[in-house]
ZAMARLUM-477095 format. One record per residue: x, y, z of N, C-alpha, C, O, CB in turn; residue in one letter. Coordinates in steps of 0.05 Angstrom, whole numbers, plus 32768, in hexadecimal, padded with zeros to 4 digits. Each point is the difference from the previous one (the first is absolute). Glycine has a CB too. Example, Ala and Ser with C-alpha at 12.3 -4.5 7.8 and 13.67 -1.06 7.14 Angstrom:
ZAMARLUM-477095
81087F8E809C7FEE8018800080128018800080158000800D7FC57FE9800Ca/801F802C7FD98010801880017FF18016800E800A80168004800E7FDD7FD1s/
end
This chain:
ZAMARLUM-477095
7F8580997C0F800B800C80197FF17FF68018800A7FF48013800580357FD4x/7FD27FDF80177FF27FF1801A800D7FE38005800D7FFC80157FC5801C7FE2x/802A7FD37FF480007FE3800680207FFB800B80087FED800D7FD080067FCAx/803680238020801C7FF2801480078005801B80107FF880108004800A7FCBx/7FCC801C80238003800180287FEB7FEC800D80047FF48015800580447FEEx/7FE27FC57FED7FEF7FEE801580007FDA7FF37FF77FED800C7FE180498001x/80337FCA7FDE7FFC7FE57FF17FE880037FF27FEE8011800180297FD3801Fx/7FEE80077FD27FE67FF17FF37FF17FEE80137FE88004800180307FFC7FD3x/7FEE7FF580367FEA7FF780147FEC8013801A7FEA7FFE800B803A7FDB7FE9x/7FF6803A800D7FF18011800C7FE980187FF57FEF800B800E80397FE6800Ax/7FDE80147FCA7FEA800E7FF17FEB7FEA7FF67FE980057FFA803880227FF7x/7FE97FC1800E7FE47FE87FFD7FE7800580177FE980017FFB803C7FD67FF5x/7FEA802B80327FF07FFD80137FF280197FFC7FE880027FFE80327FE0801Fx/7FFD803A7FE27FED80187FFF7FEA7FFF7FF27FEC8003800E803580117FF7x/7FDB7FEA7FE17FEC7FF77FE67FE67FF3800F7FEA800A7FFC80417FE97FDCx/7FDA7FF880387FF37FEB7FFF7FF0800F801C7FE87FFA8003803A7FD87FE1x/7FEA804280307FF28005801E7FEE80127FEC7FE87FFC7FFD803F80038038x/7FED801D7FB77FE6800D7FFD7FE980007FF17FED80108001802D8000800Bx/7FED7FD37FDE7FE47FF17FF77FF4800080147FF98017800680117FCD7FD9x/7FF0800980347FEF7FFA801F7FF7801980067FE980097FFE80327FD1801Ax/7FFD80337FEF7FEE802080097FF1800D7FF07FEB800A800A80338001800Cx/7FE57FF97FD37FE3800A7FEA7FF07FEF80027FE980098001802B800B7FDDx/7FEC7FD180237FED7FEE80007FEA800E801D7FED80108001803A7FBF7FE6x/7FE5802580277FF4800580227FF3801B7FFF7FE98004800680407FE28016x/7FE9802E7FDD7FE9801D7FF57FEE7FFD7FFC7FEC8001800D802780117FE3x/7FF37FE77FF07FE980017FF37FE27FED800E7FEA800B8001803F7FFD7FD5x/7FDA7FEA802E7FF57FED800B7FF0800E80177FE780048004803E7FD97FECx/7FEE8029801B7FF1801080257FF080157FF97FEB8002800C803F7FFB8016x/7FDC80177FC97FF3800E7FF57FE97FFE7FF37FF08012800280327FF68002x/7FD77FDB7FE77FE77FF87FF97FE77FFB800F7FE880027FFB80357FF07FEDx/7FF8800680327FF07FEE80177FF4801B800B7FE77FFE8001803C7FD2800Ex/7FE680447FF77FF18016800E7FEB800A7FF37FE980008009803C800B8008x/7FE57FFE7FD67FEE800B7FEB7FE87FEC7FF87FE980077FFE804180127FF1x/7FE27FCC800D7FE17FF57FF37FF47FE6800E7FEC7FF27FFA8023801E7FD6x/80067FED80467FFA7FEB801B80097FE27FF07FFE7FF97FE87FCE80258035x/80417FD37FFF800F7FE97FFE7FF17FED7FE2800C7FFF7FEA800180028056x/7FD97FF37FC37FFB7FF17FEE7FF780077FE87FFB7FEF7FEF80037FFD8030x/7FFD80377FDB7FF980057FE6801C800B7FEC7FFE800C7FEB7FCE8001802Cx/804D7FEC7FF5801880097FF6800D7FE27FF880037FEF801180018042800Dx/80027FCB7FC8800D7FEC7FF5801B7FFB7FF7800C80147FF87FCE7FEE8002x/80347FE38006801880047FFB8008800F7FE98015800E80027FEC7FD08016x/7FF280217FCE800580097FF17FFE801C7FFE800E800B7FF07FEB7FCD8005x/7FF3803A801F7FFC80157FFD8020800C8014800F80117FF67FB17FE97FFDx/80447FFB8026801E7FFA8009801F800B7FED8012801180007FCE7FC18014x/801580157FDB801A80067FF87FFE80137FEA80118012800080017FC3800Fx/7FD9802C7FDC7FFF80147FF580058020800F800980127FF17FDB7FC87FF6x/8016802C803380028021800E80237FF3800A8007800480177FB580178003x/804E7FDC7FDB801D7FFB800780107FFF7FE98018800180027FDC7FE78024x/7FFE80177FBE80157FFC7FE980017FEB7FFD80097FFE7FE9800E801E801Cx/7FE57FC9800580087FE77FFE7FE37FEB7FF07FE880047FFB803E80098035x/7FEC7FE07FCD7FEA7FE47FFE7FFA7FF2801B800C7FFF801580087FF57FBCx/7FCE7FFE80227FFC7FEE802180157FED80018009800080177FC380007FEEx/80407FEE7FED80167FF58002801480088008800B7FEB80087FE680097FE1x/801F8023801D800B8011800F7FFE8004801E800F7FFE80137FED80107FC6x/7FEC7FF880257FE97FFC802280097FE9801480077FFF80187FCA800B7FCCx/802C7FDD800080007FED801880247FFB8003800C7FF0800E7FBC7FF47FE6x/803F80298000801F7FF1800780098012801B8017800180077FFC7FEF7FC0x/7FDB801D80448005800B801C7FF27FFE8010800780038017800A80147FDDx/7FCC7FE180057FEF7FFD800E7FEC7FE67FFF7FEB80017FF28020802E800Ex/7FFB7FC2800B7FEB7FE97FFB7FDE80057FFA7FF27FF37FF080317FF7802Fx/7FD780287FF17FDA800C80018005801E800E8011800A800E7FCE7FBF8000x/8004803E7FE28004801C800D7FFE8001802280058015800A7FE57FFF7FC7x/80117FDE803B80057FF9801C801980047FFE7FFF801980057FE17FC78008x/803D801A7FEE80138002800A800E80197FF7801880007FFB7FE57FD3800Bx/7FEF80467FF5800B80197FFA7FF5800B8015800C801380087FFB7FEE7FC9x/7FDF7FF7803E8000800A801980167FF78015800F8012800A7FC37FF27FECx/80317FDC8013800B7FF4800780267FFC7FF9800B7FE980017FBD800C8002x/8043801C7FF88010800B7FE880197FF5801180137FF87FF37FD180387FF2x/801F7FCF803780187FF6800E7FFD7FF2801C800F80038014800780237FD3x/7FD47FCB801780027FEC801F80187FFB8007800C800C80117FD07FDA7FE9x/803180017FF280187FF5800C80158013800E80107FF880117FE97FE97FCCx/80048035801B8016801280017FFD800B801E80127FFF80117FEF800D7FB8x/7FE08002803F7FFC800C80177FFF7FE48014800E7FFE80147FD780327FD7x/800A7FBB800C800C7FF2801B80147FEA800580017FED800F7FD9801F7FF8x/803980027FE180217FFD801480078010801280107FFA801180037FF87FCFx/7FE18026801E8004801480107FF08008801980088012800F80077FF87FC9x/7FD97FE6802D7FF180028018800F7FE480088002800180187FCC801D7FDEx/803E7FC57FFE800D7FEB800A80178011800E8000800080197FF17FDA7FC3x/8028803880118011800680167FFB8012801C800D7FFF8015800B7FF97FC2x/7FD3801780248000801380147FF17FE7801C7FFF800780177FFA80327FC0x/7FFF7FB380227FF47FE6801180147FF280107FFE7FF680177FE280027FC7x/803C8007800C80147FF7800D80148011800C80167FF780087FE07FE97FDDx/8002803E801B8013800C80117FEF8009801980088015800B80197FFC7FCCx/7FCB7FE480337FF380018014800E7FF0801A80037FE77FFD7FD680207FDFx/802D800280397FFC7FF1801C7FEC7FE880047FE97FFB7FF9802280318017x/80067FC97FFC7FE57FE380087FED800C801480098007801580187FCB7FEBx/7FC980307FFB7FEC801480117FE17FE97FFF80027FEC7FF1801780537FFCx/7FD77FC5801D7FE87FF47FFF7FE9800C7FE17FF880167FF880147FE58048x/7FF17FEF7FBA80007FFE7FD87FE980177FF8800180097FE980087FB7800Dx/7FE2804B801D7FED80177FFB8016801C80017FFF80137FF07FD17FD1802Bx/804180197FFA800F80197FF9801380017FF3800F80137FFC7FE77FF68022x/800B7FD77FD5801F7FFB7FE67FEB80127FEA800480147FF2801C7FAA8014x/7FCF80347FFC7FED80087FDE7FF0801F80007FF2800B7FEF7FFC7FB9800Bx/80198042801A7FF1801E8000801D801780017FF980167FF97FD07FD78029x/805180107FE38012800D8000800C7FFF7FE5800B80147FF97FF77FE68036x/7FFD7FEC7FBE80007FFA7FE57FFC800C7FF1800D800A7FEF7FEC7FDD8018x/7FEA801A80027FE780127FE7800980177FFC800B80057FEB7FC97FEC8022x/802980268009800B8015800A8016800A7FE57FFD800E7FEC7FFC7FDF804Dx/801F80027FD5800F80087FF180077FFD7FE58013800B7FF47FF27FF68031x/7FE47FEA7FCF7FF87FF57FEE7FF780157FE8800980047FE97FEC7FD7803Ax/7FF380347FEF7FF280187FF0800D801D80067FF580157FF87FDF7FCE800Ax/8043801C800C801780157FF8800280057FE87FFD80157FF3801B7FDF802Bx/7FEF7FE67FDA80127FF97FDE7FE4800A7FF4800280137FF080297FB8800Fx/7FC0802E80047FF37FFE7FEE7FFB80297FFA7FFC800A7FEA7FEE7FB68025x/8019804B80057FF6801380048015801B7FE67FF980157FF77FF17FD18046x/802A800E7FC0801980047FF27FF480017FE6801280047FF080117FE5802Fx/7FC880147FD67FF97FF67FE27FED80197FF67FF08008801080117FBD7FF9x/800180447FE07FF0801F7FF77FE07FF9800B7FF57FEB7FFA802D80247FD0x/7FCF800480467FEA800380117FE97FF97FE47FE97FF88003802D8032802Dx/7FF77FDC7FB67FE27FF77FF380007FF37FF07FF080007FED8001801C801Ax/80237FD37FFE80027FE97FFC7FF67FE480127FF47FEC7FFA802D80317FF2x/7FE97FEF802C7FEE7FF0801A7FE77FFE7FF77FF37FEC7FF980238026802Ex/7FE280117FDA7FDE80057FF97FF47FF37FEF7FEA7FF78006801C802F8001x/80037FD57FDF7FF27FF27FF180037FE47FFB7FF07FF67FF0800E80308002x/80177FC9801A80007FEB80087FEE7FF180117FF97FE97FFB802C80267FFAx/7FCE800280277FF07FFA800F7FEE800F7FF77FF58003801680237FEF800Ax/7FDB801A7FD17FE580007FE97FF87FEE7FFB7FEB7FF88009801F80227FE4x/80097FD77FFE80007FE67FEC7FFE7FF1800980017FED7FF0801180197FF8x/7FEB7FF280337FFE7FEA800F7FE07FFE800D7FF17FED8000804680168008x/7FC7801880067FE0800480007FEB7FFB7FF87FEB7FF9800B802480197FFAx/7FF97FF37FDB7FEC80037FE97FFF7FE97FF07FEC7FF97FF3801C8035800Bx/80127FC380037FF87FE57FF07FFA7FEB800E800B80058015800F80057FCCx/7FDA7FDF802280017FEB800580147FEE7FFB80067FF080127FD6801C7FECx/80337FF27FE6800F7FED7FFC801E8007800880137FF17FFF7FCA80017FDEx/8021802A802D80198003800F800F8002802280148003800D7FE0800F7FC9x/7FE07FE7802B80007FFC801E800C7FE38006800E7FF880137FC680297FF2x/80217FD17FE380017FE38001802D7FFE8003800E7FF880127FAF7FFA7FC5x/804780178013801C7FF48003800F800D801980147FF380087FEE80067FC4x/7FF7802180428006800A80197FFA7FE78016800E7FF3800F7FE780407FE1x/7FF57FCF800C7FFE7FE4801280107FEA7FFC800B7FF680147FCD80157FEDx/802B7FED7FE880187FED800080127FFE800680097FEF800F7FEC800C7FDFx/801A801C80038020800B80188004800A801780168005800A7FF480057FD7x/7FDB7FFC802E80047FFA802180007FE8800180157FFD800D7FD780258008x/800B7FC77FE77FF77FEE8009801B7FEA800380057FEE80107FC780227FDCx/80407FF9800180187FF97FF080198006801A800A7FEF800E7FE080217FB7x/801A800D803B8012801080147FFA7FF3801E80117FFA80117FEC80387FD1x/7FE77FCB80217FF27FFC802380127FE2800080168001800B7FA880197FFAx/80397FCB7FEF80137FEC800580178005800780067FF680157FE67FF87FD4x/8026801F800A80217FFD7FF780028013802180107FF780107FFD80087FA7x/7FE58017804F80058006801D7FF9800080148005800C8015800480017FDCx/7FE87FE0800680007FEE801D80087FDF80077FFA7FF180127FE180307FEFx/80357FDE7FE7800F7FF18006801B8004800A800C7FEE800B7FD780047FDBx/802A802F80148010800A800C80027FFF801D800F7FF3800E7FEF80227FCCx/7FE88002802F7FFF7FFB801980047FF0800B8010800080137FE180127FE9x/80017FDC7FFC7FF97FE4801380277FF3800380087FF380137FB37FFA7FD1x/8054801B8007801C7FF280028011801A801180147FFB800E7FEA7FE17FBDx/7FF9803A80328006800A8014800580058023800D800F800E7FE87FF37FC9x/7FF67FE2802D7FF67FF9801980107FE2800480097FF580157FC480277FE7x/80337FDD7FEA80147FDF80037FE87FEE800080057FE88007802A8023801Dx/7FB27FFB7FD57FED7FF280067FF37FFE7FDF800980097FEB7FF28008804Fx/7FEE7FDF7FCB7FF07FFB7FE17FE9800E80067FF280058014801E7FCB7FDBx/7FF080357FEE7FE380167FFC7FEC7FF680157FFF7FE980068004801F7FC3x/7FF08007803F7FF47FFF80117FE480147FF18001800D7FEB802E7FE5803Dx/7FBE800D7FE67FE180117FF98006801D80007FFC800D7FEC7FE47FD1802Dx/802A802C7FFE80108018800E8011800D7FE77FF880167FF9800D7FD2803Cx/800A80107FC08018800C7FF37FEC7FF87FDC800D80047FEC80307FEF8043x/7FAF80067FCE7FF580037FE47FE4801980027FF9800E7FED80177FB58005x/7FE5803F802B7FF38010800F800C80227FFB7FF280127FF780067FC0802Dx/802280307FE48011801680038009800B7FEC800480187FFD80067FDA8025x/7FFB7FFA7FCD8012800B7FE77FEB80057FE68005800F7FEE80297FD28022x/7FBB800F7FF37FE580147FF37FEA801380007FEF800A7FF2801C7FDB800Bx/7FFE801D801A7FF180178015800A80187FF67FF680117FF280067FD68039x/801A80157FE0801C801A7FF580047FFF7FE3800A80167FFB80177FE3802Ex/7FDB7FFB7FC4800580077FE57FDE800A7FF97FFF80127FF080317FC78004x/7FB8801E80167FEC800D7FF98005801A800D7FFC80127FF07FE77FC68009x/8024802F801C7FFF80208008800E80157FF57FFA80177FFE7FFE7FD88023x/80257FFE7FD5800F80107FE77FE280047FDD7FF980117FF0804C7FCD8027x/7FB780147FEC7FEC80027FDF7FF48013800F800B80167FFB7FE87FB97FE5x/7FF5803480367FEA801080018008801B80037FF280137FF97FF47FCA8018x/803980247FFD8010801D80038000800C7FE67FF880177FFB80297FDB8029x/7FEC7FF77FC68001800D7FEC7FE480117FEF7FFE80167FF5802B7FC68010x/7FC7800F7FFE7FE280037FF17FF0801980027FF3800D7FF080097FC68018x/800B8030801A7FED80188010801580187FFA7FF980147FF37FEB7FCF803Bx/803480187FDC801A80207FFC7FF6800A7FE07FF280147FFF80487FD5801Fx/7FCB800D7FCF8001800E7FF0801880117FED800580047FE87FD67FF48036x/803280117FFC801380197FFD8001801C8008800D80157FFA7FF37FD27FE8x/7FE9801080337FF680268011801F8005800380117FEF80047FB9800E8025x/803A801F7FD4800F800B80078006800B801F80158007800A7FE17FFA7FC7x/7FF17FFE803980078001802180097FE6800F8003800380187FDA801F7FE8x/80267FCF7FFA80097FE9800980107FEC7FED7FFF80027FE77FDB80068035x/80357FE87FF180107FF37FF27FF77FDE7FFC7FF27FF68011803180318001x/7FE67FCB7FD97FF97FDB800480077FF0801D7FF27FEF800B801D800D7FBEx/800E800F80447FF97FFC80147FF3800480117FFC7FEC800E8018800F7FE6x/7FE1801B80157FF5800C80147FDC7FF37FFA7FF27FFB8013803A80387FF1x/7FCA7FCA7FE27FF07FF07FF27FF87FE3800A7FEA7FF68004802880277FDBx/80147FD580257FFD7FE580117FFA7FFB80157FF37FED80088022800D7FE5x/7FFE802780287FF47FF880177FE67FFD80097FFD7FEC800D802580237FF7x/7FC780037FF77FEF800A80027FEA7FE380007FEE7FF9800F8028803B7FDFx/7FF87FBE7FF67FEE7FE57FFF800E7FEF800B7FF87FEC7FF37FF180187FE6x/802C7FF1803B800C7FFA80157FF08007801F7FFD7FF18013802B80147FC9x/7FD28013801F7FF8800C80167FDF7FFE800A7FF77FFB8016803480227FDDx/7FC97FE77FF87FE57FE87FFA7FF67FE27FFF7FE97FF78000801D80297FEFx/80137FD4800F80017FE6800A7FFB7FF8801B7FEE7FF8800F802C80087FD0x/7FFE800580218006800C802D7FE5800380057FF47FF0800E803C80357FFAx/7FBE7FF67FE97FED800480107FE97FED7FFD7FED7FFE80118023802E7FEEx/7FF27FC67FED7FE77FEB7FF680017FED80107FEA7FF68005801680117FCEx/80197FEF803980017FE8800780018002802380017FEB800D801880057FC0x/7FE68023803E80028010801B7FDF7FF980087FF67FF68014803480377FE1x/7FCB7FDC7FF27FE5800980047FE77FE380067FEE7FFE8010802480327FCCx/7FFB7FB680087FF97FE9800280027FF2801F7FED7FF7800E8021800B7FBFx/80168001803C80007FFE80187FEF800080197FF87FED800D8023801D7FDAx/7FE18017801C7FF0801180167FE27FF87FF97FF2800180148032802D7FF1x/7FCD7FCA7FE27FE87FF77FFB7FFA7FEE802380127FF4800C7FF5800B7FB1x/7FDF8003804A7FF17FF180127FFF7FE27FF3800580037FE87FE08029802Ax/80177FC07FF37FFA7FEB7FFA7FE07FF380067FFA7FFA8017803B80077FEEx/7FBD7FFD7FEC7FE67FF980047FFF7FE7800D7FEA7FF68005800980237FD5x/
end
């Protein structure tokens, strides 16, 4: 009776999301309890029911159970880039973010929380964070820069890493207080910028 309302392909996909999701549990769960590098795949898939062979047919490394949907979110900081006004590219990439960490803000609070834990505390997850800014910072500022009708330029690789580091440190420092929100988190390190760079400014010159 199910398979003639949703198909067989469609109880294949179901099967297959909520393998990933026990996986990713289980997983996020190890990671809290016994921290990123003393939790193994095998111990993974075992608190999931599964084999490590199983594991990998969803997850390349345990990196990509933190890392669990880049492609996905920045299609989604790409469209919200392209439904922007042509504006001058510090206030393209800061109106972005914004609404950026709305989306992000949309996602269970301790889940955030312990995502930006795991990033804290490991090294090797600092390392691939770093990579996928590094990754994201090119690709938007190369936007910008075609946004302008001009070529990358210093400015638009300047802006678009600036702003993706202030999204990470929002995340790192927020947490998930309940008195405040991820955005309100961004502005704040937005708003510290401003003041950092005001301040460099107004410096005397020896």
């Amino acid at each position: 009776m199910l398979a003639s309302v949703v198909g067989p392909e469609g109880l294949r996909e179901q099967k297959k999301r909520q393998a990933r999701e026990a996986l990713e549990k289980a997983a996020l769960g190890l990671f809290e309890e016994r921290g990123f590098e003393a939790s193994t795949i095998k111990d993974i898939a075992g608190a999931a029911g599964m084999s490590p062979r199983t594991f990998f047919r969803y997850f390349a490394s345990k990196e990509d159970v933190v890392f669990s949907q880049p492609g996905e979110e920045f299609a989604v900081l790409k469209g919200l880039l392209s439904e922007e006004p042509v504006r001058p590219p510090l206030e393209t990439m800061k109106n972005v973010l914004m609404r950026f960490a709305v989306h992000l803000q949309s996602q269970p609070p301790e889940e955030i929380r312990l995502r930006a834990k795991l990033l804290a505390r490991s090294s090797s997850l600092r390392r691939r964070g770093a990579e996928e800014i590094e990754t994201w910072g090119e690709e938007l500022a190369r936007d910008l820069a075609a946004r302008e009708g001009v070529e990358v330029a210093p400015k638009h690789q300047l802006i678009a890493r600036v702003g993706l580091q202030a999204m990470v440190v929002a995340g790192t420092t927020w947490g998930g207080e309940e008195e405040s929100s991820y955005p309100q988190r961004l502005t704040q390190m937005f708003d510290e910028l401003e003041s950092a760079f005001l301040e460099v400014r107004t410096e005397p010159t020896l």
